[in-house]
C-alpha positions, 0 to 999 in steps of 0.5 A: 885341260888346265894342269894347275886348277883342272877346269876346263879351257874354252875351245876356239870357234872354227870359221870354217862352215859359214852361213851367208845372212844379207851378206853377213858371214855367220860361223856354224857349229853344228852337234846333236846336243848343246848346252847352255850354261856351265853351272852344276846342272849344265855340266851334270848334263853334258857328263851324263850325255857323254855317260849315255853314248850321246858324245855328239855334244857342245858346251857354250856361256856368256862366261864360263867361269861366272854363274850362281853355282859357282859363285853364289852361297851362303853359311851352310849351302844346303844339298837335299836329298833322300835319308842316308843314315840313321834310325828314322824311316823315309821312301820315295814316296815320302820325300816327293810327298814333302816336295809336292806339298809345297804347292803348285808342283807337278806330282811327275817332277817331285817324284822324279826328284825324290826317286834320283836324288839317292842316285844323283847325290851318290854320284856327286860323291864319288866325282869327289864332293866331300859330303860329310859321313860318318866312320860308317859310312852314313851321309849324315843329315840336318833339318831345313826349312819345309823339311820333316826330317834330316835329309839336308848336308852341306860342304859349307858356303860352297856346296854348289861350287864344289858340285861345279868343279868337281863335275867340270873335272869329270866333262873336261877328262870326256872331252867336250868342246866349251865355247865362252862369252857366248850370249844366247840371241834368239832360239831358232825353231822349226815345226814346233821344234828346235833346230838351233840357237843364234849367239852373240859372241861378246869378246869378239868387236861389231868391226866388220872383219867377222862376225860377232854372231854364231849359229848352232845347228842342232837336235836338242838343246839342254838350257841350264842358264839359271834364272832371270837374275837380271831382273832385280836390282836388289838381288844377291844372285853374283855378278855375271849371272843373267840368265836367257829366259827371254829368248827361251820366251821368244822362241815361243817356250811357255813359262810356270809358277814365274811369279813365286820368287824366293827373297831373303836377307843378304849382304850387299858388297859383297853380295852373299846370303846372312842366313845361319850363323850370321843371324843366330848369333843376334846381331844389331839392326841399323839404319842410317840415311843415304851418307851413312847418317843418322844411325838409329835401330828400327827393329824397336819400332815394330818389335818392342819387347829385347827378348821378342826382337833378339828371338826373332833375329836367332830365328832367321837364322834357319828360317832365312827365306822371306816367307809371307805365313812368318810375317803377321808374328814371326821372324819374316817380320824381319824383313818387313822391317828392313823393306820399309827402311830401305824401300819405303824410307829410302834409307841404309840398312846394316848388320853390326857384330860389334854390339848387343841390340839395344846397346845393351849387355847380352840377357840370355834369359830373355830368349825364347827356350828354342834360342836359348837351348841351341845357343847353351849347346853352342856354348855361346851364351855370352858376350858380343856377336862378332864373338859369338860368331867367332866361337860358332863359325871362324869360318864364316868371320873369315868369309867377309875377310876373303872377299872383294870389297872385304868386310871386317866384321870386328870392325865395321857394319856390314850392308844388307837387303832384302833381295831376290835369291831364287825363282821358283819358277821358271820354264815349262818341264814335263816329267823329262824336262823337256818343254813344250818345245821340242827338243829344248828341255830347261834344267837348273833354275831355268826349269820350273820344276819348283812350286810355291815353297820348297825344302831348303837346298831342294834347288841343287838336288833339281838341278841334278835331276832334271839335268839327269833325266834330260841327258837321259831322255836325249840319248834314248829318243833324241840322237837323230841328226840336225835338220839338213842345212837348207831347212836350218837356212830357211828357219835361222835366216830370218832370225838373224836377220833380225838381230842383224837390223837391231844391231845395224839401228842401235849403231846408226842411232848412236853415230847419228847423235842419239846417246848409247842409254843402254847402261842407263836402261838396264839400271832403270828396269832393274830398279823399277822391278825391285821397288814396284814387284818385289816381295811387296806388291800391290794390284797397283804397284803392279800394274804401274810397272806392267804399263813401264815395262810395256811402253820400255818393251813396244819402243825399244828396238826402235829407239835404243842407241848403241855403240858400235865401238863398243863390245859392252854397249853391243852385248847390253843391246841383246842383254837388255832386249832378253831382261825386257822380255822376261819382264814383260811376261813375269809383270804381266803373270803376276797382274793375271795372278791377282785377277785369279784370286791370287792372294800373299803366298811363298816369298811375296806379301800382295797387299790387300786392303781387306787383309790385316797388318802384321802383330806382334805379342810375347808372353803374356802380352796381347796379340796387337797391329803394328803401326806399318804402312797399309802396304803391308796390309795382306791377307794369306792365300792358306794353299787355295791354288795349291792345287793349279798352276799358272802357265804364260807365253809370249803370244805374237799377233804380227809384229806384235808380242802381248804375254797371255797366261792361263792356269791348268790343275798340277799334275798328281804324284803318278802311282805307277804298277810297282810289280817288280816283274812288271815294271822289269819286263818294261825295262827290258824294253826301253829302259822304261824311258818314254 
């Protein structure tokens, strides 16, 4: 452990046990558990494993010190849990009711988040997260968005990287070997079960002397890898984050809910979400072209009246996320606005503190009441925004300060979009975050606990549970040893032979002349996906890049050209091989869920010729479309398929690999006997673990 920052020191990779490939030297470690990723869920994980007898276990990431926990926030980073202080009444029951209305949820998951989130908050406490309490002693709380009480609290813009430390202060004091710049490859399974994961170690070079590859012979694997990050251009999740779910998809784990992303306003350079303090002190929306030009005000042209447009602004403060119901009058009008600009336009879109919208004097009468009052409370009814700013948040002026590339906000503008944030969904969990895989549970925003909307900082509570109940289920029904080294032979052999002969062509192709297009490629994905299926899609838009991502998908491991000198250009060969295949089952879930019916729900608007465009009106003006492109045409879901949930795979026939999808009804909130000596007598037995 290192004295100066108590973090963890990644361990050294043993050469010892080595497994012969085609004459390839693969190292194996082999350990009952492994996780993957060293965020606040991976980490939760592995000290609850080592809390529950099940010491056998190993830590891996592609960087240990990367990630969105560790690295991603915003103005008040939000924890949700259950009610800890004052008056007001809340149960359970109440809180998985919360979770479960959101739509297309699992009653299993939202009670199993709602019954330990009590539990797995106090125990961040006591690691040393200073969540905030009162001289009594009562964690006090606020309201978030989709929340009807106060069960939100926050240490600030870095509630989950205090979660991350703290917790890896305590897996560091346990003991638990970490190995870095590991790249998830390839799940090996065996009889429906996991057996082991092949990675790619990427500090180490393609030069013969050893193997860049490692193999995990393992029972169960616990996959905090966070979400599919890599798969949007424009994304505030932090650089360095990826995520592996397309390797989870290869290894035949199904997928749920992949296509309700969460999409919001964020800065740029850096990247950072502008919700909280950054919108509720009204700042000025601008515009420029491609160089910086022609700077102009667009909000004007679909939000005509200042009060209207200033009220709206404040409003995206607390109602950050891109939400498609806030869209036809509301403050997701917003992003709308900000989409065409950069999108549609092709256009800058920026955020200046240093002047009023409409370059004009601060009108605090012309604010909607709900404004008026929280900014006279703030005592902030006056002046510019960089200073209302200063006055609300210091410490959120200081943010952009601190970062690289900084941003002086007294002095200059600060660049934003509309970007990816969150997947909501993700990889299948049942009630123990175990997949349909055997052995493999995915925690974290790998996991798709989530349903369509969700309480502000619900994600971090989630994490914590499903790393809870997974450590949980492990150490009660999972401590067997791995499976014995010529069944692991047979089931990984072909799995890195396989990664062997992509690497071997990607090589030869670039020493035959071909150019590595790796970097190139990644970018091209990336972009298509942020302009063709991000929070504005059409049954075209998305049917053009479910064409693109399927011709990129057949041809790649044919074409693609790597440098073997090169560690990088190696790394994007399986990086982007991961990206594609995530892609091509999300792309191909979202043109099943418009064949389903599906309509504009959560963080995306579907465009529907038959739909209407948003309006506007204020006071005593009439309700009136806007002029906006017929993109953003939609018609609202109003929750009919709240009550069934899209589950995809990635079904191979042959060498081929075609995603399927299929929807099934969500399972109920389950009304288990609550007789206390009943549910004891159960206990006694297996700790009601099962």
């Amino acid at each position: 452990m290192n004295e100066q920052n108590h973090t963890l020191e990644p361990s050294p990779v043993p050469e010892s046990d080595l497994l012969d490939v085609g004459g390839a030297q693969i190292p194996v470690l082999t350990t009952n558990t492994l996780v993957v990723g060293t965020g606040s869920a991976g980490y939760c994980a592995a000290d609850r494993l080592w809390e529950f007898g099940q010491t056998d276990l190993i830590m891996v990431a592609d960087k240990v010190r990367a990630g969105a926990s560790r690295n991603a926030g915003s103005d008040k980073q939000t924890y949700y849990k259950l009610t800890l202080s004052g008056p007001e009444g809340d149960s359970v029951q109440e809180m998985a009711e919360t979770l479960f209305s959101g739509g297309a949820m699992d009653g299993d998951n939202a009670l199993a988040e709602a019954a330990l989130s009590a539990r797995a908050f106090l125990r961040l406490c006591d690691l040393g997260v200073p969540f905030p309490q009162n001289r009594y002693g009562e964690f006090i709380g606020y309201k978030t968005d989709h929340d009807p009480r106060r069960r939100a609290t926050s240490v600030g813009p870095y509630t989950s990287r205090s979660m991350v430390e703290n917790t890896e202060k305590k897996v560091a004091r346990n003991g638990t070997p970490v190995y870095d710049n590991c790249r998830v490859v390839d799940l090996i399974v065996r009889d429906g079960a996991i057996c082991g994961v092949l990675l790619l170690r990427t500090d180490v070079p393609h030069d013969g002397e050893r193997s860049p590859f490692l193999l995990v012979r393992t029972t169960n694997v616990v996959y905090a890898t966070g979400g599919p990050a890599g798969l949007y251009a424009t994304r505030v999740f932090p650089n360095g984050q990826w995520g592996a779910s397309g390797a989870a998809y290869r290894g035949g784990v199904h997928g749920k809910n992949v296509t309700e992303w969460q999409f919001g306003l964020a800065s740029i350079k850096p990247r950072w979400n502008v919700s909280g303090t950054y919108m509720q002190v009204i700042p000025r929306f601008v515009s420029t072209d491609a160089e910086g030009n022609d700077e102009r005000e667009f909000l004007t042209e679909g939000i005509e009246d200042l009060g209207r447009l200033m009220s709206l602004v404040f409003l995206k403060g607390y109602q950050w996320p891109f939400d498609v119901r806030k869209a036809r009058d509301g403050s997701s009008l917003i992003d709308l606005l900000v989409y065409r600009e950069t999108v549609l336009r092709g256009r800058r879109v920026f955020l200046d503190f240093r002047r009023n919208p409409v370059n004009m004097d601060f009108d605090p009468s012309l604010l909607s009441p709900e404004a008026y009052d929280y900014l006279q409370r703030a005592d902030v009814l006056f002046g510019t925004p960089i200073e209302r700013l200063r006055k609300m948040n210091e410490p959120a002026y200081q943010f952009y300060l601190d970062r690289n590339p900084y941003v002086d906000l007294e002095q200059e503008m600060l660049e934003v979009d509309v970007c990816a944030q969150h997947n909501n969904g993700g990889l299948v969990v049942d009630g123990w975050w175990q997949s349909n895989l055997t052995g493999f549970f995915p925690v974290g925003e790998a996991g798709g606990a989530h349903g369509v909307y969700r309480p502000g900082g619900s994600a971090l509570n989630s994490g914590q549970v499903g790393a809870t109940r997974a450590a949980q289920f492990i150490a009660a029904h999972r401590t067997a040893e791995p499976v014995g080294e010529e069944g692991f032979r047979a089931a990984a052999e072909p799995v890195v032979a396989d990664a062997l002969a992509l690497a071997e062509a990607a090589a030869r192709r670039a020493e035959h002349g071909a150019p590595d297009t790796t970097g190139e490629l990644l970018t091209e994905i990336q972009e298509m996906m942020s302009a063709k299926v991000g929070p504005v899609r059409s049954p075209e838009t998305i049917e053009e890049a479910r064409q693109q991502v399927a011709a990129w998908f057949e041809e790649y491991e044919q074409t693609i050209a790597a440098d073997r000198s090169s560690r990088r250009s190696m790394n994007r060969l399986f990086l982007i091989r991961d990206i594609l295949t995530t892609a091509h089952v999300y792309v191909n879930a979202m043109s099943d869920y418009v064949g389903h019916g599906g309509r504009s729900r959560g963080s995306v608007l579907y465009t529907d010729p038959a739909g209407d465009l948003p309006q506007v009106g204020y006071g005593e003006n009439p309700q009136r479309e806007l002029d906006l492109p017929e993109i953003f045409r939609f018609t609202l879901d109003e929750g009919a398929l709240d009550a069934e949930i899209q589950e995809v795979a990635l079904h191979r026939d042959g060498e081929q690999a075609a995603p399927r999808a299929w929807w099934r009804e969500r399972r109920p909130i389950p009304e288990d006997d609550d007789f206390f000596e009943n549910v004891w007598r159960e206990f006694r037995i297996d700790g009601n673990i099962r």
